[in-house]
C-alpha positions as a Python dict, from the first residue, in 0.01 Angstrom:
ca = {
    (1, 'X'): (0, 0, 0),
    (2, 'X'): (134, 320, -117),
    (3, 'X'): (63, 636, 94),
    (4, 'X'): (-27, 1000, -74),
    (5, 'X'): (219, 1239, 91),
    (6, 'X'): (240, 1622, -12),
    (7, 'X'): (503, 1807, -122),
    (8, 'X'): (629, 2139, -177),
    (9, 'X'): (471, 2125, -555),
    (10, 'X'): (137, 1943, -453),
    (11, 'X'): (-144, 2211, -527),
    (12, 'X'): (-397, 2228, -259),
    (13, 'X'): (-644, 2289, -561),
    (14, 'X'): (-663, 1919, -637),
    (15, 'X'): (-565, 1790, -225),
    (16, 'X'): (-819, 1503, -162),
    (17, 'X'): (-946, 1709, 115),
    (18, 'X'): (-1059, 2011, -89),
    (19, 'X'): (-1226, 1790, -368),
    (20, 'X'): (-1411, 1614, -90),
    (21, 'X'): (-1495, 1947, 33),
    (22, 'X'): (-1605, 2017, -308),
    (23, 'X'): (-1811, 1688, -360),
    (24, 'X'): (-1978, 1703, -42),
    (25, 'X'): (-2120, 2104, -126),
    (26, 'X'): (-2240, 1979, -448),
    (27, 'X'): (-2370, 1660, -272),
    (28, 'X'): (-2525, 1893, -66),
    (29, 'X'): (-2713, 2101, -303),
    (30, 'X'): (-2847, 1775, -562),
    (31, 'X'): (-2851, 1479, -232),
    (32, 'X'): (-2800, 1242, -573),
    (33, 'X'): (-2573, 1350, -883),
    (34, 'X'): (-2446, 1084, -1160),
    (35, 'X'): (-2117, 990, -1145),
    (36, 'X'): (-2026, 1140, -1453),
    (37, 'X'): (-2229, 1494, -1381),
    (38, 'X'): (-2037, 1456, -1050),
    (39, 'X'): (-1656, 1450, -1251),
    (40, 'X'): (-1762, 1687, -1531),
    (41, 'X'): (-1882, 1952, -1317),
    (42, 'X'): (-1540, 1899, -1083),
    (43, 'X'): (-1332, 1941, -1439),
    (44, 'X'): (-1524, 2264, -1466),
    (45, 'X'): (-1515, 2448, -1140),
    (46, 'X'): (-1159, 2309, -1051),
    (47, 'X'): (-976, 2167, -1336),
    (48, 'X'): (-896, 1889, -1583),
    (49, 'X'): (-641, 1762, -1372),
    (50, 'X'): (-936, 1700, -1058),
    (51, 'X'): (-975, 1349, -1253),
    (52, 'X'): (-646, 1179, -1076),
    (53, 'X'): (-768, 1219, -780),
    (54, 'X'): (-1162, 1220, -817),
    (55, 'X'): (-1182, 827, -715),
    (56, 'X'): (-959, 898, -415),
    (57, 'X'): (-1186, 1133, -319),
    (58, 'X'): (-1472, 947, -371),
    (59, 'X'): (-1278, 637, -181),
    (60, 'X'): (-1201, 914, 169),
    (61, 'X'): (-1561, 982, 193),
    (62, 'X'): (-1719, 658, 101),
    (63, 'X'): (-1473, 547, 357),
    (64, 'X'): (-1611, 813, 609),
    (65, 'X'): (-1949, 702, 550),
    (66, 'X'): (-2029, 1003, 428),
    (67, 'X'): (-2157, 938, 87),
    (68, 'X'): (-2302, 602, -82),
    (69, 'X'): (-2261, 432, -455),
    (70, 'X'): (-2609, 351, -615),
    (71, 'X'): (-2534, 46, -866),
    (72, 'X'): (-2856, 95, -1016),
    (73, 'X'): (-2842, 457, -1125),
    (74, 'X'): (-2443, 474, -1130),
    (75, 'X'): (-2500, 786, -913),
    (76, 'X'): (-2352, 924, -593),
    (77, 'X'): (-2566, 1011, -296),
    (78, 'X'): (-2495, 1189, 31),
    (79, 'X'): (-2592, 946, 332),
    (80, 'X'): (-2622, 1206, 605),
    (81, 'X'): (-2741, 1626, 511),
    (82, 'X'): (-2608, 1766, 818),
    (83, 'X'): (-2207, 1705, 798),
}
């Protein structure tokens, strides 16, 4: 297992923590967003480069309980409103 550690030329534009931060306020405003809705509009209000560390992300908060995969609708949806 391989650990993400920061450096003095990581950008705290695309940290995992402020792409959660981001997914979670987005989460926040549509409880359920498709995956893909969910990345494109990242790419857009952050930048291209939010995609290599999107999953990762995803992976912190799912792991946080925080947020839930829906097979079915290939969507992301927040578990709990009041974080």
């Amino acid at each position: 297992m391989s650990l993400i550690y920061p450096s003095k030329h990581t950008s705290l534009k695309y940290s995992i923590l402020n792409i959660s931060a981001m997914i979670l306020k987005t989460l926040k405003e549509n409880t359920i967003i498709d995956y893909m809705e969910l990345l494109d509009y990242l790419k857009y209000t952050i930048g291209e480069d939010v995609e290599e560390m999107f999953l990762l992300s995803l992976s912190f908060l799912y792991t946080l309980k925080k947020i839930e995969y829906i097979k079915e609708l290939d969507s992301i949806r927040l578990i709990h409103e009041t974080i």
